[in-house]
MMTF fields as JSON, N, C-alpha, C and O atoms, coordinates in Angstrom:
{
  "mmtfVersion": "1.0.0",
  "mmtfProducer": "UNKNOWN",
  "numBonds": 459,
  "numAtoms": 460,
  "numGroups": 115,
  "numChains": 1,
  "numModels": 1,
  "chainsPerModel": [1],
  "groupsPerChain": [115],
  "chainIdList": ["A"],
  "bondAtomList": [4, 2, 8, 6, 12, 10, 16, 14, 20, 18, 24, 22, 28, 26, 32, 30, 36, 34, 40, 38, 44, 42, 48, 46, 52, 50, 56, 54, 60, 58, 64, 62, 68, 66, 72, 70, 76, 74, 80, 78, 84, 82, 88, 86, 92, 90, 96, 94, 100, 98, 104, 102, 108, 106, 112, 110, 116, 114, 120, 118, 124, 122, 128, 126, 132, 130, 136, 134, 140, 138, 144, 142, 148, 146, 152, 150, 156, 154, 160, 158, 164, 162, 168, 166, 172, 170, 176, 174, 180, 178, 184, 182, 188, 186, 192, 190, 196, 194, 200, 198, 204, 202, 208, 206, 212, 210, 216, 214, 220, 218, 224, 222, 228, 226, 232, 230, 236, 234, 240, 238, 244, 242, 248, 246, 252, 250, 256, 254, 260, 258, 264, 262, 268, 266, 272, 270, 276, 274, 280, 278, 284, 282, 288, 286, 292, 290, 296, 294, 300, 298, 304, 302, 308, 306, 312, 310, 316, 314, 320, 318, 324, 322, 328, 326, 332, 330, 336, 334, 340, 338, 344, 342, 348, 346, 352, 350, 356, 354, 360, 358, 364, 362, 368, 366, 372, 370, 376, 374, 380, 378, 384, 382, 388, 386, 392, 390, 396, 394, 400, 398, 404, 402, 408, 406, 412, 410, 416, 414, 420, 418, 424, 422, 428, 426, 432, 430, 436, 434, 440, 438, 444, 442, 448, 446, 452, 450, 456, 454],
  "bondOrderList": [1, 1, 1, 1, 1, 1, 1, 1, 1, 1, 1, 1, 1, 1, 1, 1, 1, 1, 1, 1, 1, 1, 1, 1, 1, 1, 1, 1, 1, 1, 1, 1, 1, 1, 1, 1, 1, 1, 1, 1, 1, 1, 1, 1, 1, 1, 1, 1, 1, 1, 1, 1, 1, 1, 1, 1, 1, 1, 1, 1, 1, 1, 1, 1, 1, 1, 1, 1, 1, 1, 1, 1, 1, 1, 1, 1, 1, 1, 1, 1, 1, 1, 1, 1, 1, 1, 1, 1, 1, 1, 1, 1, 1, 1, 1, 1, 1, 1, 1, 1, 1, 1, 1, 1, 1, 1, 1, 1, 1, 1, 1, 1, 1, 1],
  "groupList": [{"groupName": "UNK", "atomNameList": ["N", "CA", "C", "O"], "elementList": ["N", "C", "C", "O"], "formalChargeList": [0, 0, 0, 0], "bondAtomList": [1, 0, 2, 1, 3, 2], "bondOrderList": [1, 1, 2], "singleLetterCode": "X", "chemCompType": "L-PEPTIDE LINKING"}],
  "groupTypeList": [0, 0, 0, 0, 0, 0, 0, 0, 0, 0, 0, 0, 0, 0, 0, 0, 0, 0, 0, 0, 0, 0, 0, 0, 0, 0, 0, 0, 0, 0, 0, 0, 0, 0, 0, 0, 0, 0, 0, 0, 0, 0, 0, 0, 0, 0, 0, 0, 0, 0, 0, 0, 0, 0, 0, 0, 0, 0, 0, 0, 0, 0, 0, 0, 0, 0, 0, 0, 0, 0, 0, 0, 0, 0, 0, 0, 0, 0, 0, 0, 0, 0, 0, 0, 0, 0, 0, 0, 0, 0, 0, 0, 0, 0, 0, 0, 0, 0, 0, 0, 0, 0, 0, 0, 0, 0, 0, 0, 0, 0, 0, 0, 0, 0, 0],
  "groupIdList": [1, 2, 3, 4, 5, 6, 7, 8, 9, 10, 11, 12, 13, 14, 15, 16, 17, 18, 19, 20, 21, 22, 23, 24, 25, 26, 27, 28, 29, 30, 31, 32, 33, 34, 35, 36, 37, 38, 39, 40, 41, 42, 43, 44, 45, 46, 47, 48, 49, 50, 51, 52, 53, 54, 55, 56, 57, 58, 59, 60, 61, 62, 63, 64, 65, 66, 67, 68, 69, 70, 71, 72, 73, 74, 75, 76, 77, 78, 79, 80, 81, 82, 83, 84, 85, 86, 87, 88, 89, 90, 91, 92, 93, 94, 95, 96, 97, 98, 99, 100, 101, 102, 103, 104, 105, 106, 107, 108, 109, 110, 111, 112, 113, 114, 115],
  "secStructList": [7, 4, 4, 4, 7, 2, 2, 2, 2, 2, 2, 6, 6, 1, 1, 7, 7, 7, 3, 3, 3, 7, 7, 6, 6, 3, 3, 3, 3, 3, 7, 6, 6, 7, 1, 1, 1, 3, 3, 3, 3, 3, 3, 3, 1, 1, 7, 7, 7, 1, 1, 1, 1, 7, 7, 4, 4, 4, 2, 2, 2, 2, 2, 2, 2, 2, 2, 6, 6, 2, 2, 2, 2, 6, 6, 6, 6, 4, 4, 4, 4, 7, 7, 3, 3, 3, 7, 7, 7, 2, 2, 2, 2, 6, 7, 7, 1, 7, 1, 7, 7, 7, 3, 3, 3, 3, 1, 1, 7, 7, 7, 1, 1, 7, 7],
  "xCoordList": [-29.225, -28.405, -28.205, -27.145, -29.077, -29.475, -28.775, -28.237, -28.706, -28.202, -26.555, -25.882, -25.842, -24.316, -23.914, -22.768, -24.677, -24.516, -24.233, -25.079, -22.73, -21.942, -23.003, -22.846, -23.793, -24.581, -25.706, -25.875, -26.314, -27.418, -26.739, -27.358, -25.904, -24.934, -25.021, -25.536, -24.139, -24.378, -25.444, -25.659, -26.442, -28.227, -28.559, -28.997, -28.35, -28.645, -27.891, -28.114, -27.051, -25.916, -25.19, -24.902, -24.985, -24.155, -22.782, -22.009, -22.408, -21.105, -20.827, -21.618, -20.039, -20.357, -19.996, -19.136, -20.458, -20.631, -20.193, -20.542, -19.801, -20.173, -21.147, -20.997, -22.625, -23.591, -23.622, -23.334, -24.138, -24.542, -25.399, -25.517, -26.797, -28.018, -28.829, -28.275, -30.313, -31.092, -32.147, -32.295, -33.267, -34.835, -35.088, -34.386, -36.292, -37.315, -36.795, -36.296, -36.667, -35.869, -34.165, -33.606, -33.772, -32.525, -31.457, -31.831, -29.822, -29.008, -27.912, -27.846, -27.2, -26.297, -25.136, -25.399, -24.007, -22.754, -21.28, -21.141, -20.366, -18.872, -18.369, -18.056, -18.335, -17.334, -15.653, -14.886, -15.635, -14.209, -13.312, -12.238, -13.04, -12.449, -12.557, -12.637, -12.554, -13.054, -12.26, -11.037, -12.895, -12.568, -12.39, -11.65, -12.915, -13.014, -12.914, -12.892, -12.768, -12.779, -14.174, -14.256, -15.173, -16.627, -16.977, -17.192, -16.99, -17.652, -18.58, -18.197, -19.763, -20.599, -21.668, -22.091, -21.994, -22.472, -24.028, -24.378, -25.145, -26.632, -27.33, -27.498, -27.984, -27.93, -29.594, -30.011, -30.592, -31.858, -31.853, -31.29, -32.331, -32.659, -33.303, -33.592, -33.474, -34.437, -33.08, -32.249, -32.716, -31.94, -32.007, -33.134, -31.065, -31.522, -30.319, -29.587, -29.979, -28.387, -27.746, -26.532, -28.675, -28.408, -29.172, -29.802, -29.309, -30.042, -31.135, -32.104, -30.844, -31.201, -32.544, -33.63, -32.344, -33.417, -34.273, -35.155, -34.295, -35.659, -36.82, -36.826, -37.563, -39.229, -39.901, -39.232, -41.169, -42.03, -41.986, -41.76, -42.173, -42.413, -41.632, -42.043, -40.27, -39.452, -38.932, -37.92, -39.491, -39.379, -39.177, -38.227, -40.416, -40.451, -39.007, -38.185, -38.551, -37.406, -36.301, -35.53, -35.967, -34.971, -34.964, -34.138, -35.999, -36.221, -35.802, -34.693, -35.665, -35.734, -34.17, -33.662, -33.84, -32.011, -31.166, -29.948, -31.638, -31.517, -31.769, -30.984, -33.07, -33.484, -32.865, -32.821, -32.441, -31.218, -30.222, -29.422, -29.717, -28.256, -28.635, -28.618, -28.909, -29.097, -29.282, -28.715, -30.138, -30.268, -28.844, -28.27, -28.203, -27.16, -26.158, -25.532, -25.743, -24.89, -25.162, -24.288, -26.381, -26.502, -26.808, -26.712, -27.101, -26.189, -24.995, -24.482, -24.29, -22.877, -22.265, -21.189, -22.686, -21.834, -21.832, -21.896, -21.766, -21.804, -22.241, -21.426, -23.665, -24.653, -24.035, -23.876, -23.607, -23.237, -22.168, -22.317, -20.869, -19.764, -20.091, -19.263, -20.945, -21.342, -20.896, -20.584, -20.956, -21.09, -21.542, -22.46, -21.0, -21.014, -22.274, -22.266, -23.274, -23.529, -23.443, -23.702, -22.968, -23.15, -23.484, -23.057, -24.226, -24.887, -23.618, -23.265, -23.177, -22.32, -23.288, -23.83, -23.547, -24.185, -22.988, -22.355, -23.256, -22.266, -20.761, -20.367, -19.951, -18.777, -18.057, -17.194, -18.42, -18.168, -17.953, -16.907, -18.977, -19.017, -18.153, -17.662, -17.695, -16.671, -18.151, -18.374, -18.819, -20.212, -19.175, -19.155, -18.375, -17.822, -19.056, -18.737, -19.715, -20.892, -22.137, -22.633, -22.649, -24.08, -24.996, -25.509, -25.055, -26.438, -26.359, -25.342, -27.395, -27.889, -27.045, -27.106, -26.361, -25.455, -25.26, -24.767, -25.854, -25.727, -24.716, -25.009, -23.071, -21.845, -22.634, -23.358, -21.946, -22.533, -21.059, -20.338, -20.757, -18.826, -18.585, -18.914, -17.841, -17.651, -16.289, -15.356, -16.483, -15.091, -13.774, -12.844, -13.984, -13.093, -13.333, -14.402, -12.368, -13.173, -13.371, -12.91, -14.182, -14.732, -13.912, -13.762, -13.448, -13.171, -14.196, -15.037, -13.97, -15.165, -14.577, -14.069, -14.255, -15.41, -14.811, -13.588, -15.345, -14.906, -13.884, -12.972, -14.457, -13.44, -12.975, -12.26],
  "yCoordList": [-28.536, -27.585, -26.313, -26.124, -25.549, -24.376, -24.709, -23.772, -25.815, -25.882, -25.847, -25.801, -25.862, -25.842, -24.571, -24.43, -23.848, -22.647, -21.724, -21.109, -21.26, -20.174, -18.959, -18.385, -18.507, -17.346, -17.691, -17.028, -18.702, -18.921, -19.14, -18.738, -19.554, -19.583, -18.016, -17.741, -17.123, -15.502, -15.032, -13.974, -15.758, -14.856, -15.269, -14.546, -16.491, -17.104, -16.781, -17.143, -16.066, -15.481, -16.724, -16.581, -17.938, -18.741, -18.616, -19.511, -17.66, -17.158, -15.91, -15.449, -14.842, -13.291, -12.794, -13.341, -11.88, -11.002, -9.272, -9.011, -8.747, -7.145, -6.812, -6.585, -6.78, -6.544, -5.063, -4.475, -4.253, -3.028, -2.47, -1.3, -4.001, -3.2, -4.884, -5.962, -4.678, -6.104, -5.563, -4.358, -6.481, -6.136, -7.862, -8.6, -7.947, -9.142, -9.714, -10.797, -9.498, -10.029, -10.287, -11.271, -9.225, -9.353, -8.937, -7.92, -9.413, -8.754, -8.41, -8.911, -7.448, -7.015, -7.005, -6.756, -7.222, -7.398, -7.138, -7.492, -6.522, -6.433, -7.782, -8.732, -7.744, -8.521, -8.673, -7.788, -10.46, -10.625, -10.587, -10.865, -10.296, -10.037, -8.931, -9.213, -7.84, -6.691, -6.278, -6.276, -5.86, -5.498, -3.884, -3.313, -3.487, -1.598, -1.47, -2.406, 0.501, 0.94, 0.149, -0.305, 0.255, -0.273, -1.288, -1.12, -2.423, -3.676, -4.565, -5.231, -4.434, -5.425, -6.284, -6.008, -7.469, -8.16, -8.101, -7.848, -8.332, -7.898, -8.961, -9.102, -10.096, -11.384, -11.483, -11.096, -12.078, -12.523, -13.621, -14.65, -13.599, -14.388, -15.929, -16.784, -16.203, -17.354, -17.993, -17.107, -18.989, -19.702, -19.373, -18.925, -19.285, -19.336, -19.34, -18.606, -20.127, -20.511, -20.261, -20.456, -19.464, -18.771, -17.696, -17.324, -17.046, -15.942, -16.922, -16.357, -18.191, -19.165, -19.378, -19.241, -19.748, -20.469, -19.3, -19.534, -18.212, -17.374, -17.551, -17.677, -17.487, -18.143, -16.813, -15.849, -16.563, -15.695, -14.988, -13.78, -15.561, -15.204, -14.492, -13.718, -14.536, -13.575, -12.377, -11.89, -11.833, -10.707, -9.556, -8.851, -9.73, -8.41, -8.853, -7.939, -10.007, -10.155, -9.686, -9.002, -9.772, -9.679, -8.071, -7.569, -7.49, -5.493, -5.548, -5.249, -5.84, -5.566, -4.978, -4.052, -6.69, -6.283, -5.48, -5.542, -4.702, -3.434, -2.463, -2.078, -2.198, -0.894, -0.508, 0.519, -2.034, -1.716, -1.67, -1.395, -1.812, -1.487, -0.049, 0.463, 0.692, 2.376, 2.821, 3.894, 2.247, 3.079, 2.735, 3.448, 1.979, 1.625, 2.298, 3.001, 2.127, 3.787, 5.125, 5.884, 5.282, 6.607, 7.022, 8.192, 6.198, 6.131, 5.911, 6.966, 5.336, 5.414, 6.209, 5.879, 6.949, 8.36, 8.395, 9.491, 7.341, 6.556, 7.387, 8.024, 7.308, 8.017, 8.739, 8.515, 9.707, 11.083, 10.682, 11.254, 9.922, 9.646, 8.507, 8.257, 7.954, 6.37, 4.85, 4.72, 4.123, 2.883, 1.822, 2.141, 0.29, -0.661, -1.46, -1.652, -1.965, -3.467, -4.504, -4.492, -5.835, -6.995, -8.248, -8.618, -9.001, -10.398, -11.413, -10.94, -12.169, -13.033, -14.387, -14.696, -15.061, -16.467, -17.566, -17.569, -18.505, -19.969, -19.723, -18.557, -20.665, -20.555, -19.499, -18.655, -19.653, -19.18, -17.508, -17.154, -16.824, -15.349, -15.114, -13.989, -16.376, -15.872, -16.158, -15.299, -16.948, -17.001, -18.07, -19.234, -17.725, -18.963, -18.979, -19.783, -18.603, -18.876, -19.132, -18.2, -20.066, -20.52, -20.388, -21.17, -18.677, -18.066, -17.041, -16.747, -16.534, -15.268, -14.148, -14.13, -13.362, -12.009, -11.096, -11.276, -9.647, -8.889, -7.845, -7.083, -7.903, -7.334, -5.513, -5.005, -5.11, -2.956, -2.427, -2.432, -1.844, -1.762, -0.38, 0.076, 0.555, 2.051, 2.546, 1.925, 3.69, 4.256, 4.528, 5.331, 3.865, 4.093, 4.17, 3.726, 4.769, 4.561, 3.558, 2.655, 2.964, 1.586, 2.011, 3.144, 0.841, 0.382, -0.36, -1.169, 0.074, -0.743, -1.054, -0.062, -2.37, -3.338, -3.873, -3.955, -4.329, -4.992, -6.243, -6.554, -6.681, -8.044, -9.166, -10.148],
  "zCoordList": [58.657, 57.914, 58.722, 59.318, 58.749, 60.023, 61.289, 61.879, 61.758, 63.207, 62.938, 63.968, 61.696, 61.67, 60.894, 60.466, 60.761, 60.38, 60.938, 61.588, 60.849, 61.303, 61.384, 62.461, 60.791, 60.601, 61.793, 62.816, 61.464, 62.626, 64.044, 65.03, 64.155, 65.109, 66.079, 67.162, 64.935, 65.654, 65.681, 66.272, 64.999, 65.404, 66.618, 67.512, 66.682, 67.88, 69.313, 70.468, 68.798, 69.799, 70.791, 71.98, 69.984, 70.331, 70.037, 70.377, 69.474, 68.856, 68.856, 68.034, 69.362, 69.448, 68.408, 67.717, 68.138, 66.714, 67.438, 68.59, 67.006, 67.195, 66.314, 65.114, 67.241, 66.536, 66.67, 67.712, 65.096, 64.716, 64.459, 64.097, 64.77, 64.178, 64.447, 64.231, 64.987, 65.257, 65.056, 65.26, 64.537, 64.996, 64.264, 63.573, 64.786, 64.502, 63.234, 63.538, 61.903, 60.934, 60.462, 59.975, 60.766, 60.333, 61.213, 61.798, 61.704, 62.627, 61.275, 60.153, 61.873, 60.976, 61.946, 63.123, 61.631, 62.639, 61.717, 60.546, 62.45, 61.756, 61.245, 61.962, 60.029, 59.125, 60.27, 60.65, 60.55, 61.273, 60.265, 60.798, 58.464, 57.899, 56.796, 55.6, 57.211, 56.411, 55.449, 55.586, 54.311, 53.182, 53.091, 52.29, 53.713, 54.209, 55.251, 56.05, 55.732, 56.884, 57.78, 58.922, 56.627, 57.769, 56.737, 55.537, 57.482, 56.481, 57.447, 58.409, 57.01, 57.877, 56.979, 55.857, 57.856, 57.261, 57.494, 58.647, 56.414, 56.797, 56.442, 55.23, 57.461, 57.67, 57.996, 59.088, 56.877, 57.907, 58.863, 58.492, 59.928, 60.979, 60.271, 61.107, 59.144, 58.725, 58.188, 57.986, 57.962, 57.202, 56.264, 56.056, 55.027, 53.169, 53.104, 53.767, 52.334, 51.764, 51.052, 51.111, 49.64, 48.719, 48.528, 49.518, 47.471, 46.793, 45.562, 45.054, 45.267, 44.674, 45.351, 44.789, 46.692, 47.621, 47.826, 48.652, 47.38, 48.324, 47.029, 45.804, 47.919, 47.25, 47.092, 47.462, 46.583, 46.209, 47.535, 47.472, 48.816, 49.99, 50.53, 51.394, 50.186, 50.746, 50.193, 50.697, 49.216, 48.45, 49.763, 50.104, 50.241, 51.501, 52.198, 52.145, 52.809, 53.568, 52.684, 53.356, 51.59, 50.17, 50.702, 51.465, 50.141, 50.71, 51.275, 50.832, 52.656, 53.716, 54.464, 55.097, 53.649, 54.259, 53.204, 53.374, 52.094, 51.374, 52.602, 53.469, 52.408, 53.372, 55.143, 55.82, 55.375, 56.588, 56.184, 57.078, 55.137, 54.525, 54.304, 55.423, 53.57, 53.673, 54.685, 54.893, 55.791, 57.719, 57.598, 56.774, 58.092, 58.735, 58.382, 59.175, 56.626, 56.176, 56.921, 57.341, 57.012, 57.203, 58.735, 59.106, 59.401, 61.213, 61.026, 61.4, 60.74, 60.5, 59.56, 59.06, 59.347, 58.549, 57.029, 56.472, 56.358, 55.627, 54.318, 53.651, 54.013, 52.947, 52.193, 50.994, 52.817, 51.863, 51.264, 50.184, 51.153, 50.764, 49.819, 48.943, 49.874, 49.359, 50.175, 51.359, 49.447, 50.0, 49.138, 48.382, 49.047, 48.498, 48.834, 50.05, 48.309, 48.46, 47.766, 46.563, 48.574, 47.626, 48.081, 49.175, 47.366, 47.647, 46.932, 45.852, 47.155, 46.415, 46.217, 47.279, 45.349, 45.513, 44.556, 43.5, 45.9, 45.212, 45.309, 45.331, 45.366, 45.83, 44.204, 44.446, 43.054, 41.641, 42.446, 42.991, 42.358, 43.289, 44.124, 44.214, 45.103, 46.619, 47.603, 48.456, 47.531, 48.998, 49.87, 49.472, 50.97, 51.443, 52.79, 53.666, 52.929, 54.38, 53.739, 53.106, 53.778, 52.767, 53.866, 54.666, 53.572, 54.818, 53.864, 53.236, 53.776, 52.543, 53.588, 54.817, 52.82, 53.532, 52.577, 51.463, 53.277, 52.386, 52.976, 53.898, 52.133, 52.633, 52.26, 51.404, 53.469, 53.443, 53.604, 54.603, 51.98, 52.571, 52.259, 51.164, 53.453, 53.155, 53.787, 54.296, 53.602, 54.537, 53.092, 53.174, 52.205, 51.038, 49.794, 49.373, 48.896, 47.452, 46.965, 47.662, 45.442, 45.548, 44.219, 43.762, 43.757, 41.994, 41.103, 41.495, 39.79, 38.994, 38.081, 37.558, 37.338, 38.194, 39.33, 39.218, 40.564, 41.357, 41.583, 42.349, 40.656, 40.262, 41.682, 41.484]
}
């Protein structure tokens, strides 16, 4: 499953990404179809296909790609104006990449509800 995965693909840097941000768990890279001025995608390095599949164990990983979504706003200018996040799960939501991604979307005003 993992080995045809567009996402593991760019972790693996078999596919180029404009990466914006890496460490030991998670890479974060520009969205090739953005929804905002800044839209990137915040991707753990482990496979998980949904928001369904994470186990007790990955709670800390779940945090994690939150707490680089707020750095990353706020190196990128971001913070003070606000900024979007969202997890989509299952094709019902819009998940068309079945790799856990957490979209970080700014640069414009947001509408509610999203829809």
């Amino acid at each position: 499953m993992a080995n045809e995965c567009l996402f593991c693909k760019i972790a693996a840097g078999e596919i180029p990404a404009k990466i914006v941000f890496k460490d030991d768990q998670v890479l974060a890279f520009e969205d090739s179809n953005p929804q905002a001025p800044f839209h990137v995608l915040i991707i753990p390095r482990q496979h998980l296909s949904t928001l369904n599949d994470l186990k007790t164990e990955d709670r800390a990983l779940a945090g994690h790609l939150i707490f680089c979504a707020a750095q990353i706003a706020q190196v990128n200018g971001h913070a003070q104006d606000g900024y979007r996040t969202v997890f989509n799960c299952n094709h019902g939501a819009g998940q068309s990449v079945f790799h856990i991604h957490l979209h970080l979307l700014a640069g414009r005003s947001m509408t509610w509800p999203p829809g």
